[in-house]
Backbone as JSON, one array per atom type, in Angstrom:
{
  "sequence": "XXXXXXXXXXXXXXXXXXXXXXXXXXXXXXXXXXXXXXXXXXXXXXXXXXXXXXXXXXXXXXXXXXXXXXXXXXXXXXXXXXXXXXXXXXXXXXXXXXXXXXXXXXXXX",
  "N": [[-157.28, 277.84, 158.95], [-158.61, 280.37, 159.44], [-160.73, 279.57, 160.65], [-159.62, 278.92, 163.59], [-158.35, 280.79, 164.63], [-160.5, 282.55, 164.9], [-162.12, 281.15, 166.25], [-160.42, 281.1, 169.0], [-160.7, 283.7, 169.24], [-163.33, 283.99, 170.24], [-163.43, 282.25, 172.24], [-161.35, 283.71, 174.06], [-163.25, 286.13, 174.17], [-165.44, 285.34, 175.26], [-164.41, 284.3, 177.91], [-163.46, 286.93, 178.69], [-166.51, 288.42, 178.9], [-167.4, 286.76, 180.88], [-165.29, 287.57, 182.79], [-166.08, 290.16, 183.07], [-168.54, 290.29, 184.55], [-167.67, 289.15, 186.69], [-166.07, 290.91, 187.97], [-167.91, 292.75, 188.6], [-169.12, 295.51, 188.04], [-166.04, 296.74, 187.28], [-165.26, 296.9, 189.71], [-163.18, 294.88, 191.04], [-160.57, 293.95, 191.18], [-158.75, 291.9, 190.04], [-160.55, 290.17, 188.37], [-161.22, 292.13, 186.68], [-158.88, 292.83, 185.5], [-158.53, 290.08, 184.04], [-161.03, 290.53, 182.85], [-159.92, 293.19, 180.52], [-157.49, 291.98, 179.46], [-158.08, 289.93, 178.46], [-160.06, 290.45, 176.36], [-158.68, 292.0, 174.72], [-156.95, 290.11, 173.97], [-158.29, 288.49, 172.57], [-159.5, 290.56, 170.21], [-157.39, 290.67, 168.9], [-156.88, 287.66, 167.58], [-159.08, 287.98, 166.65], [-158.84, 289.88, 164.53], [-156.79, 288.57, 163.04], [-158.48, 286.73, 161.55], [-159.75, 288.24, 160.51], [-158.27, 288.78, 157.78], [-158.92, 286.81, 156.32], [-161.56, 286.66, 155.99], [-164.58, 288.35, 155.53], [-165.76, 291.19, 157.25], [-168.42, 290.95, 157.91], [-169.33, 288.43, 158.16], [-167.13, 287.56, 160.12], [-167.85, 289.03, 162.27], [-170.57, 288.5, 162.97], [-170.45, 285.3, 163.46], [-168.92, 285.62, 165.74], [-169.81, 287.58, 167.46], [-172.28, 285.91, 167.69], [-171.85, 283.26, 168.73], [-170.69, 284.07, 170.7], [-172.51, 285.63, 172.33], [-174.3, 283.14, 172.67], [-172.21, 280.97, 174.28], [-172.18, 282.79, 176.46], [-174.23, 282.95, 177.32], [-174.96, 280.44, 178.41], [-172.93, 280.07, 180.63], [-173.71, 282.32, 181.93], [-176.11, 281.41, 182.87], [-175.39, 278.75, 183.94], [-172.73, 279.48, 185.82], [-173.62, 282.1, 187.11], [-176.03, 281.14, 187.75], [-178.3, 282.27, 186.4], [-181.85, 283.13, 185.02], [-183.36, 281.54, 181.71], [-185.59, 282.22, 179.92], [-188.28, 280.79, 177.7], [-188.46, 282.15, 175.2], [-185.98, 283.13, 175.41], [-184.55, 280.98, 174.87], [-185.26, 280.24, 172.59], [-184.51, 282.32, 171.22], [-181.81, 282.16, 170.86], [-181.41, 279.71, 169.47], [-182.11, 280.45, 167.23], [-179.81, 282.15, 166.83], [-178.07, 280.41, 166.84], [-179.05, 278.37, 164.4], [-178.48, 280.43, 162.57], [-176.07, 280.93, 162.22], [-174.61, 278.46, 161.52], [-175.82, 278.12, 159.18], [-174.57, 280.57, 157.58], [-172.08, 279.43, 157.9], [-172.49, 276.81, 156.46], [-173.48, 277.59, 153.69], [-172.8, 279.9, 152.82], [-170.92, 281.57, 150.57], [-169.22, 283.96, 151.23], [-167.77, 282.8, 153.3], [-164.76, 281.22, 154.22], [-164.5, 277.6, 153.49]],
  "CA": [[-156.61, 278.8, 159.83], [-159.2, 282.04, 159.9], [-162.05, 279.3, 161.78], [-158.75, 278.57, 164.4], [-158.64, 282.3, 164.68], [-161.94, 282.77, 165.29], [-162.36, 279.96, 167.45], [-159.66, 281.3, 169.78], [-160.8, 285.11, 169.64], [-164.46, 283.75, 170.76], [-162.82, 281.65, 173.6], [-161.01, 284.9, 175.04], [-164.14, 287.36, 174.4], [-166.11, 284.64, 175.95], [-163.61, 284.24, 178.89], [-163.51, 288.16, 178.89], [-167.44, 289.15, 179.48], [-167.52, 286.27, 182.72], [-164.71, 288.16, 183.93], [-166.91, 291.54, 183.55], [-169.93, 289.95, 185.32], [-167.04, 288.63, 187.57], [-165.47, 292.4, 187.89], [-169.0, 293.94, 189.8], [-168.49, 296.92, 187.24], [-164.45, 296.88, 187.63], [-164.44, 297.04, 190.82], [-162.67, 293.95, 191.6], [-159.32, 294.32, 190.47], [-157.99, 290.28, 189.29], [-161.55, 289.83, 187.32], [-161.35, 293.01, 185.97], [-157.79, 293.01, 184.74], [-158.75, 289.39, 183.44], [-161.74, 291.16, 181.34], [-159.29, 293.6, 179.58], [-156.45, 291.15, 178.45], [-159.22, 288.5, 177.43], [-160.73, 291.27, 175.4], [-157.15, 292.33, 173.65], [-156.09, 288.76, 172.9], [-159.86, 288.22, 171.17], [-159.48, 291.11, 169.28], [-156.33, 289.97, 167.87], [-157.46, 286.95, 167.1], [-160.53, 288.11, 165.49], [-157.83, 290.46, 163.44], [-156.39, 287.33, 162.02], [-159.51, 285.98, 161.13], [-160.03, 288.89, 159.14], [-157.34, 289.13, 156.94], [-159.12, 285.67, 155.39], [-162.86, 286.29, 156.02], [-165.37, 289.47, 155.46], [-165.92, 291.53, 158.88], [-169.57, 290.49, 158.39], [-169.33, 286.93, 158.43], [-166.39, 287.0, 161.13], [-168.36, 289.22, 163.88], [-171.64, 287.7, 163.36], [-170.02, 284.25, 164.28], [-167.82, 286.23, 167.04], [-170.83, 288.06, 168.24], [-173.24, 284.97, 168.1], [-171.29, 282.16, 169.65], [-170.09, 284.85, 172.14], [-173.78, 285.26, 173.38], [-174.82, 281.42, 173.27], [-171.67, 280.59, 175.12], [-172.08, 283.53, 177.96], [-176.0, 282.86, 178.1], [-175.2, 279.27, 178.81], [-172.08, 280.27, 181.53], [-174.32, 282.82, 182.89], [-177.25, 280.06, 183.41], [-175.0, 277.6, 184.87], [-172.38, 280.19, 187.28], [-174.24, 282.9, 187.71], [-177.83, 281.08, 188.31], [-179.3, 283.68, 185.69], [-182.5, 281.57, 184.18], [-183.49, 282.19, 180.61], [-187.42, 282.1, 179.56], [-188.83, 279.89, 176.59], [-188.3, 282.92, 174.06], [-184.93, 283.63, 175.06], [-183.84, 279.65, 174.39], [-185.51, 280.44, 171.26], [-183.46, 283.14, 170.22], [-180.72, 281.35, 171.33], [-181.89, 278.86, 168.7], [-182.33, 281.28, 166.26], [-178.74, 283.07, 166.26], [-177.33, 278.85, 166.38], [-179.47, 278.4, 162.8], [-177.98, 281.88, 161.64], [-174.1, 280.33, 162.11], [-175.12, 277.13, 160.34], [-176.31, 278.89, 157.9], [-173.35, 280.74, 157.32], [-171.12, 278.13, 157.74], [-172.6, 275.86, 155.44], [-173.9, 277.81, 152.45], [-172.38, 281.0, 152.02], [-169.84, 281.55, 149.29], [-168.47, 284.64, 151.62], [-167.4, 282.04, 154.24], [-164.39, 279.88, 154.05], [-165.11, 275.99, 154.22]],
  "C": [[-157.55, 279.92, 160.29], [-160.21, 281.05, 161.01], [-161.25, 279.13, 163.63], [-159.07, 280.16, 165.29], [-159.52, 282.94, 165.27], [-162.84, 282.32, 166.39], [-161.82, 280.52, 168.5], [-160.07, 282.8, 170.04], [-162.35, 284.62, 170.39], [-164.54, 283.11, 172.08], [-162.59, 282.71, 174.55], [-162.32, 286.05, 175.22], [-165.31, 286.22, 175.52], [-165.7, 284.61, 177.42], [-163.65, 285.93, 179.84], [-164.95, 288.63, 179.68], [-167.65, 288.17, 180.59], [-166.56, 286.68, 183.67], [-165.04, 290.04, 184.2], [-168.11, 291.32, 184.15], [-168.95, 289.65, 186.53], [-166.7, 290.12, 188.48], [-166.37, 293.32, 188.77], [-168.6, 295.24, 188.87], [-167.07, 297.58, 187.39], [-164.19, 297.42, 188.86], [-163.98, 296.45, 191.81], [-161.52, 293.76, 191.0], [-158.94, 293.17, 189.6], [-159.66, 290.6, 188.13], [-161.52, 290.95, 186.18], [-159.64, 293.41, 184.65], [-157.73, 291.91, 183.98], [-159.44, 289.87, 182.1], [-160.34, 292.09, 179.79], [-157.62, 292.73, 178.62], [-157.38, 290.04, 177.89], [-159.5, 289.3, 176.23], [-159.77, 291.81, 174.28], [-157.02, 291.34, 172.7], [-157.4, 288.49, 171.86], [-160.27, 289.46, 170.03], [-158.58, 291.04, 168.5], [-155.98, 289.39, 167.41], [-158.85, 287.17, 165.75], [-160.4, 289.02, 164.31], [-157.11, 289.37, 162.56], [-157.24, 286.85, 161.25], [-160.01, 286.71, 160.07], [-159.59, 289.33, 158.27], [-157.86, 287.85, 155.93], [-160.82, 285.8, 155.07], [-163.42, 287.68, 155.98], [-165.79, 289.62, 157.37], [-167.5, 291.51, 159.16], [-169.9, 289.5, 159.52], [-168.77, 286.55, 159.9], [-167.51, 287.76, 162.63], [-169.29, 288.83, 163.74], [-171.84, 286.43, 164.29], [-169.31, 284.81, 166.08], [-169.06, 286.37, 167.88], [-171.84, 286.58, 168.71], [-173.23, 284.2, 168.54], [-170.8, 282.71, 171.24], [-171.5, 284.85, 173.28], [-174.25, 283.83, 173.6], [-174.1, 281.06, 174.21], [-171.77, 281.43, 176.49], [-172.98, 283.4, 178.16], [-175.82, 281.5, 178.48], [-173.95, 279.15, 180.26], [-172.81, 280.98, 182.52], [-175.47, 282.2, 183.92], [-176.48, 279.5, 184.76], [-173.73, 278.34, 186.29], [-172.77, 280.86, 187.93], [-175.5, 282.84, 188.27], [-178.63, 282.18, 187.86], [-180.15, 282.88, 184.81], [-182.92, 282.66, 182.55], [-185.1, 281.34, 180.53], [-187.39, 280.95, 178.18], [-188.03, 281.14, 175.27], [-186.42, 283.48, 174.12], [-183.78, 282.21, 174.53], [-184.28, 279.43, 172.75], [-184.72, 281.35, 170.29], [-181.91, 283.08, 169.85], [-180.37, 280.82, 169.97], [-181.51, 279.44, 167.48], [-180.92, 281.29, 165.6], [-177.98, 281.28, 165.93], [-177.67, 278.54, 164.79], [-178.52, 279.49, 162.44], [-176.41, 281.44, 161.33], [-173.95, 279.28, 161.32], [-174.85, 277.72, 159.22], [-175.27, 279.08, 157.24], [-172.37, 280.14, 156.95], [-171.43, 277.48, 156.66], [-173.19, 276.27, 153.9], [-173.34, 278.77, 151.8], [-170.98, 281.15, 151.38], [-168.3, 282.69, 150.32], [-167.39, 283.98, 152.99], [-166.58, 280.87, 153.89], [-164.53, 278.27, 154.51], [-164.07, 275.12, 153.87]]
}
């Protein structure tokens, strides 16, 4: 239930910052009123998630799937390219969730 949780608050914050790149700095009214209810429902999600999981563990994953998935949305809608070192860091924060996921005691499995 908390990875459901988690899953679903990372969906809406995900959903949320392409409708603040969408928004032109809120000043496009639909994208922008998209950003702030995406951003609600993924924090209330990511409130569920932490009634089962440490608020390390949960925003690291939140935070780190949130950037892989908007650096790979931004690539492919926005035509924003990413360098060698930034597919590396990419890389990086993907190991760091692994990680997590699969070894640590503070993380349900």
């Amino acid at each position: 239930m908390p990875y459901v949780a988690l899953c679903v608050a990372i969906f809406f914050e995900t959903i949320g910052t392409t409708a603040l790149q969408a928004s032109q700095q809120f000043t496009r009214l639909w994208p922008s009123v998209i950003c702030v209810v995406t951003y609600a429902a993924s924090f209330y999600f990511m409130a569920i998630a932490l009634k089962f999981m440490p608020v390390g563990v949960v925003y690291a994953i939140w935070s780190g799937l949130g950037i892989v998935f908007i650096s790979a949305i931004g690539y492919v809608v926005f035509n924003q390219k990413l360098d060698g070192w930034a597919w590396l860091g990419l890389a990086m924060i993907m190991s760091g969730i692994v990680i997590i996921h699969l070894f640590s005691k503070a993380s349900p499995h």
